[in-house]
PQR file of N, CA, C, O and H, with PARSE charges and radii, in Angstrom:
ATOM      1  N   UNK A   1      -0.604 199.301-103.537 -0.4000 1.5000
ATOM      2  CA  UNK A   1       0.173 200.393-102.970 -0.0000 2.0000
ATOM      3  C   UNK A   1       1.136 200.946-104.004  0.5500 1.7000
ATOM      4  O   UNK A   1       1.553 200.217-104.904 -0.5500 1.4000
ATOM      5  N   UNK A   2       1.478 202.145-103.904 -0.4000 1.5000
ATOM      6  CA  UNK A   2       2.643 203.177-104.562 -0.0000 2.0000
ATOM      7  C   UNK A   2       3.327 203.388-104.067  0.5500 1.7000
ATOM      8  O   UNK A   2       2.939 203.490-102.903 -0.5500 1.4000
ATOM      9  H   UNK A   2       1.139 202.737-103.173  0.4000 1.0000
ATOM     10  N   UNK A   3       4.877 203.673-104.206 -0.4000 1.5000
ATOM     11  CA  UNK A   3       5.914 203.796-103.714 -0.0000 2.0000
ATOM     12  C   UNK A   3       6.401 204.738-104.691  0.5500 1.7000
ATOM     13  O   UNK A   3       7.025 204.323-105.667 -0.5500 1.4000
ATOM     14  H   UNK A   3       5.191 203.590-105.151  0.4000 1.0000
ATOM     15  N   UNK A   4       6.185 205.915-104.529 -0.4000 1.5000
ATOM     16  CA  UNK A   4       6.737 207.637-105.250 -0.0000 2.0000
ATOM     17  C   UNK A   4       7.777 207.768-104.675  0.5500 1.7000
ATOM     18  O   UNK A   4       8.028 207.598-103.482 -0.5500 1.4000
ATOM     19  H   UNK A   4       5.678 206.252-103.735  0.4000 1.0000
ATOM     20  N   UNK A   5       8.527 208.127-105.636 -0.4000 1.5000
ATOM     21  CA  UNK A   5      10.570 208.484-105.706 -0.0000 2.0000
ATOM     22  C   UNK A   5       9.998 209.386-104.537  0.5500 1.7000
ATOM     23  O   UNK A   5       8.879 209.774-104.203 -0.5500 1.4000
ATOM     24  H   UNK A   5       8.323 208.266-106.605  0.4000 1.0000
ATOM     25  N   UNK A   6      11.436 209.554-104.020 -0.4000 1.5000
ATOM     26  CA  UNK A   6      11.251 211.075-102.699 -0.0000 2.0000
ATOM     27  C   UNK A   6      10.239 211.176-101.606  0.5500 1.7000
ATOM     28  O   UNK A   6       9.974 212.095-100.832 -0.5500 1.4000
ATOM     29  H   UNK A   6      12.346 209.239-104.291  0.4000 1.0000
ATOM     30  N   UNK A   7       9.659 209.756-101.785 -0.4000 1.5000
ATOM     31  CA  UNK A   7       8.404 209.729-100.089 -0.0000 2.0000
ATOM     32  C   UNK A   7       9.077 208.622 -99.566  0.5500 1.7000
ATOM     33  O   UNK A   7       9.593 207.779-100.300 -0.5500 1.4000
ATOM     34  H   UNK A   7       9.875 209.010-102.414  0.4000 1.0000
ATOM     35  N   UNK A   8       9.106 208.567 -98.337 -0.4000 1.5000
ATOM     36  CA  UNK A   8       9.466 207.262 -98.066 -0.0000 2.0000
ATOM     37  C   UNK A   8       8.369 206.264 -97.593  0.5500 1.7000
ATOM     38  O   UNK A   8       7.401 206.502 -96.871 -0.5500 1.4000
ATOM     39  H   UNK A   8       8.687 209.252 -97.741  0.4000 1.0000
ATOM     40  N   UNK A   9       8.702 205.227 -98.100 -0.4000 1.5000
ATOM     41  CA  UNK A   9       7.656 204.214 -98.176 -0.0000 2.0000
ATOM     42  C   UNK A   9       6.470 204.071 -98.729  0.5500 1.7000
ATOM     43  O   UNK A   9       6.450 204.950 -99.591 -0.5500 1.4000
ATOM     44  H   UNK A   9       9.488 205.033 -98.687  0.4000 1.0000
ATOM     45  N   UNK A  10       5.365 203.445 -98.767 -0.4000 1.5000
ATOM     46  CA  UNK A  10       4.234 203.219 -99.421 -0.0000 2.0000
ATOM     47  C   UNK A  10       3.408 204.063 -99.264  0.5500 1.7000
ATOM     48  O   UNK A  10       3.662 204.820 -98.327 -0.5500 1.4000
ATOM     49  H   UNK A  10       5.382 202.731 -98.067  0.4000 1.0000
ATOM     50  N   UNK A  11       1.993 204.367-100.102 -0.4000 1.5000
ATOM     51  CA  UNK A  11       1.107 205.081-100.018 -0.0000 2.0000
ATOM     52  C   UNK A  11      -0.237 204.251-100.902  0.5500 1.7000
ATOM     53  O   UNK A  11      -0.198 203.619-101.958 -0.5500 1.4000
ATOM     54  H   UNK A  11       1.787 203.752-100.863  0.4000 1.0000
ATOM     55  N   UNK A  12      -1.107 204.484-100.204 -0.4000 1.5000
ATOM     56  CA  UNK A  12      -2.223 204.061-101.300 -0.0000 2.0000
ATOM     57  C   UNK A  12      -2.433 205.051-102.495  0.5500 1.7000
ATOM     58  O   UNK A  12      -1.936 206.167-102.347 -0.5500 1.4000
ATOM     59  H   UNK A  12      -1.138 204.998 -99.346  0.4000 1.0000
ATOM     60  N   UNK A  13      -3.102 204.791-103.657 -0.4000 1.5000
ATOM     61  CA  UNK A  13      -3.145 205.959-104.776 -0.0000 2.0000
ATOM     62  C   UNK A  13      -3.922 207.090-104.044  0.5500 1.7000
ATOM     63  O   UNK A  13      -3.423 208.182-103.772 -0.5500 1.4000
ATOM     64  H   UNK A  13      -3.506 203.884-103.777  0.4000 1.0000
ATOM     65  N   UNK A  14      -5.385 206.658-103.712 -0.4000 1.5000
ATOM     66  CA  UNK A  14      -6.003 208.127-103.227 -0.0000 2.0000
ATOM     67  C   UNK A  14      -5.458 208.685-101.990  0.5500 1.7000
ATOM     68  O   UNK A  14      -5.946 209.723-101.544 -0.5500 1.4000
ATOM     69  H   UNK A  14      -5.790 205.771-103.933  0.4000 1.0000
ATOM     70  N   UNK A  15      -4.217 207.928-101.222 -0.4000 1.5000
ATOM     71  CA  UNK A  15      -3.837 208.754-100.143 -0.0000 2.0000
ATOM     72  C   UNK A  15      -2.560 209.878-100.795  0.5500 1.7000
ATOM     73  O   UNK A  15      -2.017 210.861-100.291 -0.5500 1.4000
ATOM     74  H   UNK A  15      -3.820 207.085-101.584  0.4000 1.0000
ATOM     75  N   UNK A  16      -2.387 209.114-102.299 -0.4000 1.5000
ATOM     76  CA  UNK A  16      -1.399 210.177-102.667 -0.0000 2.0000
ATOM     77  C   UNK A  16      -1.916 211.459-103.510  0.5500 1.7000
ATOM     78  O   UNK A  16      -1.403 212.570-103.641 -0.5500 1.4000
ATOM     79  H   UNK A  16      -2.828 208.315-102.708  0.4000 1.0000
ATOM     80  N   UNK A  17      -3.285 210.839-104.108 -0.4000 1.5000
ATOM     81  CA  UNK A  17      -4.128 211.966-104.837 -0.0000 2.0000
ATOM     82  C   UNK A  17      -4.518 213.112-103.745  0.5500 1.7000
ATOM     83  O   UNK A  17      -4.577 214.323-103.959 -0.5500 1.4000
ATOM     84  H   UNK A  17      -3.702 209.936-104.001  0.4000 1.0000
ATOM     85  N   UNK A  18      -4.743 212.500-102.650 -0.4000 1.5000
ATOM     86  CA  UNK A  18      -5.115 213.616-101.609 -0.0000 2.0000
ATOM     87  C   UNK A  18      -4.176 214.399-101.356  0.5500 1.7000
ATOM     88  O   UNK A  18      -4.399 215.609-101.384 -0.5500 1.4000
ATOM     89  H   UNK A  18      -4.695 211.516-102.476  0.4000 1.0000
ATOM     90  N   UNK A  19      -2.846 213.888-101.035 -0.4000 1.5000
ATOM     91  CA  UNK A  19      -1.690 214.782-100.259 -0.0000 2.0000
ATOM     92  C   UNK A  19      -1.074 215.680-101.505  0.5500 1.7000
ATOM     93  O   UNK A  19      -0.478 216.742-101.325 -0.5500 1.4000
ATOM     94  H   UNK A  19      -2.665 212.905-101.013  0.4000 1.0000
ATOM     95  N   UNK A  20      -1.293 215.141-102.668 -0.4000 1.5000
ATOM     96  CA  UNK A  20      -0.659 216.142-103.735 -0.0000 2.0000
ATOM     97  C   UNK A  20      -2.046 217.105-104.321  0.5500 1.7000
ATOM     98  O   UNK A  20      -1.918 217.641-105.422 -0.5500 1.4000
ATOM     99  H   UNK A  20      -1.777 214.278-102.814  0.4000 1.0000
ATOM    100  N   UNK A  21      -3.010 217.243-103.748 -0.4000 1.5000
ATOM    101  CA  UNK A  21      -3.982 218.396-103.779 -0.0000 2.0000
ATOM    102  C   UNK A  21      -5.109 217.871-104.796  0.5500 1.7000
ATOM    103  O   UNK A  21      -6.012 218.670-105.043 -0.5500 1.4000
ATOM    104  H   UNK A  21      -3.114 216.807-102.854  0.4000 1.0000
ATOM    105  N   UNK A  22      -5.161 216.226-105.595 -0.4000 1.5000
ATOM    106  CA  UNK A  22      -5.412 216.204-106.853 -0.0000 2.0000
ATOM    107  C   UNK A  22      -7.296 216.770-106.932  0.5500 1.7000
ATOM    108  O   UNK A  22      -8.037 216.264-106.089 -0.5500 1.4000
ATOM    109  H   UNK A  22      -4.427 215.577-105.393  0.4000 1.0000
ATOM    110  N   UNK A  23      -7.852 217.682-107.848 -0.4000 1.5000
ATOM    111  CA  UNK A  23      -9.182 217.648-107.620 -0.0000 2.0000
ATOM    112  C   UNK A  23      -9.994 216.416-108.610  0.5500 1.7000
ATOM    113  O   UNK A  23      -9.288 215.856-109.449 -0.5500 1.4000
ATOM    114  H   UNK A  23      -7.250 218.093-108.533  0.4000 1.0000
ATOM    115  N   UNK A  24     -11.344 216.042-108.512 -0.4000 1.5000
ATOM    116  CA  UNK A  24     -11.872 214.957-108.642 -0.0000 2.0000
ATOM    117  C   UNK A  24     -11.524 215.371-109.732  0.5500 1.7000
ATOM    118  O   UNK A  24     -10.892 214.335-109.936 -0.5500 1.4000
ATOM    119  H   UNK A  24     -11.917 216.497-107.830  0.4000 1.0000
ATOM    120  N   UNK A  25     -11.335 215.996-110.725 -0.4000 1.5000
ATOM    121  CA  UNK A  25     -11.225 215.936-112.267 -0.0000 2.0000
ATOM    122  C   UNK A  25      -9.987 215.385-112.561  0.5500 1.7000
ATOM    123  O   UNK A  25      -9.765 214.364-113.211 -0.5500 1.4000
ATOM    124  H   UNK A  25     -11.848 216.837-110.559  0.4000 1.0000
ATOM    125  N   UNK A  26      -9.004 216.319-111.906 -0.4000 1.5000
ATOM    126  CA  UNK A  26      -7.701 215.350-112.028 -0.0000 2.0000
ATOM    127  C   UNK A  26      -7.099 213.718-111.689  0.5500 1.7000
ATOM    128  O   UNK A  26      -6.307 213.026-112.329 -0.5500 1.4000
ATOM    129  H   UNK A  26      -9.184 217.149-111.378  0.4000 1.0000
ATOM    130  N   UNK A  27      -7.758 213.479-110.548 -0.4000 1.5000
ATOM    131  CA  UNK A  27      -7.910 211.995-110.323 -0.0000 2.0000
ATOM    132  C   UNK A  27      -8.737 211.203-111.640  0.5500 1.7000
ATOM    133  O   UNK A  27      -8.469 210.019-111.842 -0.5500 1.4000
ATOM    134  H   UNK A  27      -8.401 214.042-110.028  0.4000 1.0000
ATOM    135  N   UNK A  28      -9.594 211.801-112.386 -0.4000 1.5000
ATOM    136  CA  UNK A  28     -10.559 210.912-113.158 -0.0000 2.0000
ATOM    137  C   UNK A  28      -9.881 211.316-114.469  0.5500 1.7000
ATOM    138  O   UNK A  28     -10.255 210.736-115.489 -0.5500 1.4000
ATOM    139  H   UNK A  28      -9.811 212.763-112.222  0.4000 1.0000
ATOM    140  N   UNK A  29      -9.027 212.147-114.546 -0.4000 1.5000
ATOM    141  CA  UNK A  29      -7.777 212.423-115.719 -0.0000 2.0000
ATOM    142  C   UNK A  29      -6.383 212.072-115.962  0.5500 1.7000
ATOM    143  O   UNK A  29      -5.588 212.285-116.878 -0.5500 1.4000
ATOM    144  H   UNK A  29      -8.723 212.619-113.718  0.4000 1.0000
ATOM    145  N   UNK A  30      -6.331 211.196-114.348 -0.4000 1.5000
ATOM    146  CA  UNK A  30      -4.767 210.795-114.633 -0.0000 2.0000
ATOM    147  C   UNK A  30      -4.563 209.567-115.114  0.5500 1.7000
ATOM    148  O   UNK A  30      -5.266 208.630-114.735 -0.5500 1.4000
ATOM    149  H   UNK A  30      -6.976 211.024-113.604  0.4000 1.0000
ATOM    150  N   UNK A  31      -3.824 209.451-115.786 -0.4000 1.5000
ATOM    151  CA  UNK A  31      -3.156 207.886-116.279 -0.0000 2.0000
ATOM    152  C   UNK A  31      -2.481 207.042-115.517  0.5500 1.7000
ATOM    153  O   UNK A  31      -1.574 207.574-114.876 -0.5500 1.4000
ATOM    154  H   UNK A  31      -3.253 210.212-116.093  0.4000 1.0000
ATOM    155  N   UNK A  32      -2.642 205.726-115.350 -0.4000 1.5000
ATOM    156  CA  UNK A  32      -1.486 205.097-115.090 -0.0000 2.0000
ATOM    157  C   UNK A  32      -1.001 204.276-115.742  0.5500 1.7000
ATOM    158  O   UNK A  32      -1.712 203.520-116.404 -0.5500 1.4000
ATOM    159  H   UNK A  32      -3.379 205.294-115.870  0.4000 1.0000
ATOM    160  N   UNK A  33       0.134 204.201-115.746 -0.4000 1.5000
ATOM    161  CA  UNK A  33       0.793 203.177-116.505 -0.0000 2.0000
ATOM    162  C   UNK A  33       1.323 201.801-115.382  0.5500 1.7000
ATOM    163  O   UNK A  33       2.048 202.285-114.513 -0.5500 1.4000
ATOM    164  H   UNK A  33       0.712 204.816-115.209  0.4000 1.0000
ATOM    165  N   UNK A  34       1.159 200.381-115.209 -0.4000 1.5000
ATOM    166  CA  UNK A  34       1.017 199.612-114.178 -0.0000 2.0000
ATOM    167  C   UNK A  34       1.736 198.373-115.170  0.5500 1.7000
ATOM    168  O   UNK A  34       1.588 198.185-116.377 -0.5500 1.4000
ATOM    169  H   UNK A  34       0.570 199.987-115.915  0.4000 1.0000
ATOM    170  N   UNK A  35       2.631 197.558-114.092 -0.4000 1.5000
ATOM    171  CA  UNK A  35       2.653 196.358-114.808 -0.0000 2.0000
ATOM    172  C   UNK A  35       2.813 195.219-113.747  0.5500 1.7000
ATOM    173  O   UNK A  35       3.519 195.342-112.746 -0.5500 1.4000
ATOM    174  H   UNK A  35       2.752 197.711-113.112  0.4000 1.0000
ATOM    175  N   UNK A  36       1.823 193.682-114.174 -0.4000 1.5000
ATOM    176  CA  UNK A  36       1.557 192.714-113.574 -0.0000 2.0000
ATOM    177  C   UNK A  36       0.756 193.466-111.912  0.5500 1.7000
ATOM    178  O   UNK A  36       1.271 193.208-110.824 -0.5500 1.4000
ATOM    179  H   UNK A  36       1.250 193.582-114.987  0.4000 1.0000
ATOM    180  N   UNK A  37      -0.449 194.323-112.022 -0.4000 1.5000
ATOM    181  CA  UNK A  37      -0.839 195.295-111.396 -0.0000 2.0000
ATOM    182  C   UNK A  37      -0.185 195.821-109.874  0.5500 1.7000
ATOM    183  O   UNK A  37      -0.387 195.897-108.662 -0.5500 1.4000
ATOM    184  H   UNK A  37      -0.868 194.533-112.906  0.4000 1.0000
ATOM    185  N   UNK A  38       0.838 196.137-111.086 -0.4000 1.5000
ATOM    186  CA  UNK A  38       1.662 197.461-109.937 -0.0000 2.0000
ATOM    187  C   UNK A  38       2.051 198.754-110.021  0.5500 1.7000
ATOM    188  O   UNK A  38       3.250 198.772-110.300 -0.5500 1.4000
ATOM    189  H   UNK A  38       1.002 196.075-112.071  0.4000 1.0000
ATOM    190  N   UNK A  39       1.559 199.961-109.901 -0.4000 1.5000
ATOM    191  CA  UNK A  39       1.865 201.016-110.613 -0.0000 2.0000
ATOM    192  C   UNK A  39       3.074 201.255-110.307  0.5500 1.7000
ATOM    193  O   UNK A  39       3.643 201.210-109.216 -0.5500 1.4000
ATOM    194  H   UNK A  39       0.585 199.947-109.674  0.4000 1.0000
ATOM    195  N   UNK A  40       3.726 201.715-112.119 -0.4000 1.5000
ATOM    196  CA  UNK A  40       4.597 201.909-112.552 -0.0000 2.0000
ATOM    197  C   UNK A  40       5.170 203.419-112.306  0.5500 1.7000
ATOM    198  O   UNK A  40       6.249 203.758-111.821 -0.5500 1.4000
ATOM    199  H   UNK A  40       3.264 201.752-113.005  0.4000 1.0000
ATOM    200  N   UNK A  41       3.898 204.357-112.891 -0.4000 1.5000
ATOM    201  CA  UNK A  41       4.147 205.632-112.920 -0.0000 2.0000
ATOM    202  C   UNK A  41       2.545 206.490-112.935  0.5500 1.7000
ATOM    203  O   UNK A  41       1.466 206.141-113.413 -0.5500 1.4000
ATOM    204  H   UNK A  41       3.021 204.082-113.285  0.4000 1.0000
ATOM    205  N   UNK A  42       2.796 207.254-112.479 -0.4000 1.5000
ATOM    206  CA  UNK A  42       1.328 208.149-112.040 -0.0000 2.0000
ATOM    207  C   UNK A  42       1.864 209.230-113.398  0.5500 1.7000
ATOM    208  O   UNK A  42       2.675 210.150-113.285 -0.5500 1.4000
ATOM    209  H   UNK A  42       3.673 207.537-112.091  0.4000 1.0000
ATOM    210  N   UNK A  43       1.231 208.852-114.518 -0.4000 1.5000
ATOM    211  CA  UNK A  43       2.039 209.864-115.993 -0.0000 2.0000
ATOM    212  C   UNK A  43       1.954 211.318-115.479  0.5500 1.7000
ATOM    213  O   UNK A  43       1.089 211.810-114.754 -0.5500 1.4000
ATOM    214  H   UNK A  43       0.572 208.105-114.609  0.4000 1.0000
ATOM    215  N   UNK A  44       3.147 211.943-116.065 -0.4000 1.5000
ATOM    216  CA  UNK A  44       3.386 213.264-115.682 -0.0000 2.0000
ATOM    217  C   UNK A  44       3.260 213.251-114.282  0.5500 1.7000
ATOM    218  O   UNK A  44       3.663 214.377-113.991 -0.5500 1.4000
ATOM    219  H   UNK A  44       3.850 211.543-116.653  0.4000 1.0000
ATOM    220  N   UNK A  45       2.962 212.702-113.250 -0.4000 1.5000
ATOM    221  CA  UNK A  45       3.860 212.926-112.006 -0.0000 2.0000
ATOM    222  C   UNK A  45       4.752 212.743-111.063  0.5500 1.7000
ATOM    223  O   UNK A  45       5.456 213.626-110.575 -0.5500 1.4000
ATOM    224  H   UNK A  45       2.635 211.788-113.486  0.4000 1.0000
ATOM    225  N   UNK A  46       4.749 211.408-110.733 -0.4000 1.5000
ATOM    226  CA  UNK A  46       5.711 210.527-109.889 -0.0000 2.0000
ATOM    227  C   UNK A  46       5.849 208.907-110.605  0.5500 1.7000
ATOM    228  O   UNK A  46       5.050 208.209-111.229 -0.5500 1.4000
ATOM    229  H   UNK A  46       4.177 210.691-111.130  0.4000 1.0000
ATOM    230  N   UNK A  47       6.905 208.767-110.283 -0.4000 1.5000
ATOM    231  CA  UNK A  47       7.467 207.133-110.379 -0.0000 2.0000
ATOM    232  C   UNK A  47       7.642 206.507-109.488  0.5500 1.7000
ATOM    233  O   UNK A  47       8.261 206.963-108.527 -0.5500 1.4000
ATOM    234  H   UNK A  47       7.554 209.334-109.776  0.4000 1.0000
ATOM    235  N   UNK A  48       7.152 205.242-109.505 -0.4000 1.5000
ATOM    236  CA  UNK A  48       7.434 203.975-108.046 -0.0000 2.0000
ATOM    237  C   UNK A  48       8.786 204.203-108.011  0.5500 1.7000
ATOM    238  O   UNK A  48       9.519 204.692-108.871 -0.5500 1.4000
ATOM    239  H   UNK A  48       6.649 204.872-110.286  0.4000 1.0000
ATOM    240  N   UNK A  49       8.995 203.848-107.064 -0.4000 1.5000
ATOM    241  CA  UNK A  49      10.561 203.899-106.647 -0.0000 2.0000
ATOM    242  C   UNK A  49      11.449 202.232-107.113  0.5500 1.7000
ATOM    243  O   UNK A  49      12.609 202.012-107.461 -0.5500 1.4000
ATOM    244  H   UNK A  49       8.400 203.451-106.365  0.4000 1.0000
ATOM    245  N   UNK A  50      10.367 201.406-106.925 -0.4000 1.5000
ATOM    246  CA  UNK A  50      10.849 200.522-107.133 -0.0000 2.0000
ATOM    247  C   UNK A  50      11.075 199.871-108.864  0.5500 1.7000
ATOM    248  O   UNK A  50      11.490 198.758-109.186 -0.5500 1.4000
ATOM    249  H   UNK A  50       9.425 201.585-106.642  0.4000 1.0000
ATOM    250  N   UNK A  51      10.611 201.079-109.806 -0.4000 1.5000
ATOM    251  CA  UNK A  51      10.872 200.847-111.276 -0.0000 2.0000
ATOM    252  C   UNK A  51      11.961 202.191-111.574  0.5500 1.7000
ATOM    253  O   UNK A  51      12.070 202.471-112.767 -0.5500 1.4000
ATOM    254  H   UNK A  51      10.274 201.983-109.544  0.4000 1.0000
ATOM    255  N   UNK A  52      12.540 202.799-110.879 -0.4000 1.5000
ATOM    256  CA  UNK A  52      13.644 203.576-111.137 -0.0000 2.0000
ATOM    257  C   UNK A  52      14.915 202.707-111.747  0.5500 1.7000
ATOM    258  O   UNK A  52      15.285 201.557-111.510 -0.5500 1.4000
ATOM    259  H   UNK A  52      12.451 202.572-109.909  0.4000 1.0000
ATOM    260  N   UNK A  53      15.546 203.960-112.827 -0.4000 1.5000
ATOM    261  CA  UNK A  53      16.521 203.236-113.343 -0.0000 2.0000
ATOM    262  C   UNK A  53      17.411 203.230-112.087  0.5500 1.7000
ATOM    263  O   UNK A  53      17.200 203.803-111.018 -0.5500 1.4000
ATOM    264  H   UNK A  53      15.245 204.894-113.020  0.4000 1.0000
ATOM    265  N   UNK A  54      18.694 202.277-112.532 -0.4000 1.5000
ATOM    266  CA  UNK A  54      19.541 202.151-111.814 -0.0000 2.0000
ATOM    267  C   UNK A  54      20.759 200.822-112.439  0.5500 1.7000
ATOM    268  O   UNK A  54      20.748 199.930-113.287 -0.5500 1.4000
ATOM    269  H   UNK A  54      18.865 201.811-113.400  0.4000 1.0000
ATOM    270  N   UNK A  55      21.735 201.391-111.396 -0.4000 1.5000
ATOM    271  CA  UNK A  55      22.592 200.140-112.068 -0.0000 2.0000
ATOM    272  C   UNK A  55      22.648 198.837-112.471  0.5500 1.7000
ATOM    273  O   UNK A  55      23.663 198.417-113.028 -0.5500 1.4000
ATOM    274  H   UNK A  55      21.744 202.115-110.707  0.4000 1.0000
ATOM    275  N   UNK A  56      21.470 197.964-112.220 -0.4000 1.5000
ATOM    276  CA  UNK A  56      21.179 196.666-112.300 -0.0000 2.0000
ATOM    277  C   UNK A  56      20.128 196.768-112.977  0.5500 1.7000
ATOM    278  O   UNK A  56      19.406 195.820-113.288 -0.5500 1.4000
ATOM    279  H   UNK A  56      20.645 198.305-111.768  0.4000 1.0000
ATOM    280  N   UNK A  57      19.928 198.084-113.304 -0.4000 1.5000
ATOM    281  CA  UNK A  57      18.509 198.265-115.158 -0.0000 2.0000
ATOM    282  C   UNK A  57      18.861 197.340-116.659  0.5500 1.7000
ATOM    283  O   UNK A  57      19.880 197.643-117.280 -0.5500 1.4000
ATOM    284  H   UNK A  57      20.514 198.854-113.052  0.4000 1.0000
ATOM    285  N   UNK A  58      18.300 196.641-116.981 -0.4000 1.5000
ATOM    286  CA  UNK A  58      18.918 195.729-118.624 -0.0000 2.0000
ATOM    287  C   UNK A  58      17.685 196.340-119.440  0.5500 1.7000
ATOM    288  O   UNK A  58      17.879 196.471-120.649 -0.5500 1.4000
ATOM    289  H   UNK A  58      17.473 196.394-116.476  0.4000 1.0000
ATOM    290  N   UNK A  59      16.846 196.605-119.098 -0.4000 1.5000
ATOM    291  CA  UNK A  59      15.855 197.143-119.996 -0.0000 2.0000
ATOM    292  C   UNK A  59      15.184 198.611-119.709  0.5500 1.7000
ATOM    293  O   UNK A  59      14.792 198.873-118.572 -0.5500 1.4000
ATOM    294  H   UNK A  59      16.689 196.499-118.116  0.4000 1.0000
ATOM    295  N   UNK A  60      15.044 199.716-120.956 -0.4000 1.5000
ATOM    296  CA  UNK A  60      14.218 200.505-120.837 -0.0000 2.0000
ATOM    297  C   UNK A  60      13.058 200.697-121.417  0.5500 1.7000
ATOM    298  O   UNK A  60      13.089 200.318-122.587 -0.5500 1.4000
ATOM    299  H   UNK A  60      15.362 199.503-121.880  0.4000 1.0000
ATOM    300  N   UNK A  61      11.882 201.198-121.036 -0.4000 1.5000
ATOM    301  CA  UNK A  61      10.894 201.442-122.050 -0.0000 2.0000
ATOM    302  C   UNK A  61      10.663 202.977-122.284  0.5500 1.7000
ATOM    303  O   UNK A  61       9.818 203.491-121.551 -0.5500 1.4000
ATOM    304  H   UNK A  61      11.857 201.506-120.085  0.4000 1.0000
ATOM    305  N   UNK A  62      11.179 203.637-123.034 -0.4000 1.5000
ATOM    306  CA  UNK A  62      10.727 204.711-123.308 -0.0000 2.0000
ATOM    307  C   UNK A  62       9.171 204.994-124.078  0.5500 1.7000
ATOM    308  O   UNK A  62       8.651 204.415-125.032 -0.5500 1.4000
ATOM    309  H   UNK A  62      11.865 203.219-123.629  0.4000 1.0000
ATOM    310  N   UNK A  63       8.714 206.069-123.276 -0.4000 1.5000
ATOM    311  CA  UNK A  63       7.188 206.349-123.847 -0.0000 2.0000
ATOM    312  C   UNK A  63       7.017 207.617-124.643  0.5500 1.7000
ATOM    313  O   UNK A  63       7.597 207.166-125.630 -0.5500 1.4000
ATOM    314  H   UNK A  63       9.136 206.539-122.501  0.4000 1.0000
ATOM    315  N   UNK A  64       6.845 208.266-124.840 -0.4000 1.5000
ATOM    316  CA  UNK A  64       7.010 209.423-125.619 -0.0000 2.0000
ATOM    317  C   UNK A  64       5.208 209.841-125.979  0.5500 1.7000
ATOM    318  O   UNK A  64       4.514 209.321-126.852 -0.5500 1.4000
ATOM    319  H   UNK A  64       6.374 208.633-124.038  0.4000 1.0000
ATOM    320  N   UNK A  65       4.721 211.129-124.812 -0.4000 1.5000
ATOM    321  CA  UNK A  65       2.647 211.178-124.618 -0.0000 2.0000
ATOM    322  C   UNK A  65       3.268 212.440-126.039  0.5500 1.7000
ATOM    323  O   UNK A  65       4.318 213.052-126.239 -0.5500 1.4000
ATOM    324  H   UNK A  65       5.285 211.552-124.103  0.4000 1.0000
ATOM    325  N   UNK A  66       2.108 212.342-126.655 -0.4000 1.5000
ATOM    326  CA  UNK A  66       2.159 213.555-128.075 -0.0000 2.0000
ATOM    327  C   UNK A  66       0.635 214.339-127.655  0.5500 1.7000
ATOM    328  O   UNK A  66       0.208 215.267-128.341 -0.5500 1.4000
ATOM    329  H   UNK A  66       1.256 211.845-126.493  0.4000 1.0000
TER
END
């Protein structure tokens, strides 16, 4: 499951590929970035909510796509 900033609560990935319009190309073009398999971030679109910075953050990883 995914947990995208600004939805509340969980979503499966293709229930979120569906509701954000994604077409089969874009689903078979998006990245994820996941850790200990949990997505992290759907690149260039949404972030789990539960890897948002915040005050009790000690580490960042900045990525930088070229």
């Amino acid at each position: 499951f995914f947990y995208p900033i600004g939805l509340n609560g969980k979503k499966k990935l293709s229930k979120y590929f569906k509701d954000e319009k994604f077409s089969l190309n874009d689903k078979e073009n998006t990245w994820l970035l996941c850790s200990n398999n949990e997505i992290v971030w759907v690149i260039g679109k949404r972030l789990d909510e539960r890897f948002k910075i915040s005050k009790k953050t000690s580490n960042i990883l900045k990525i930088n796509s070229l």
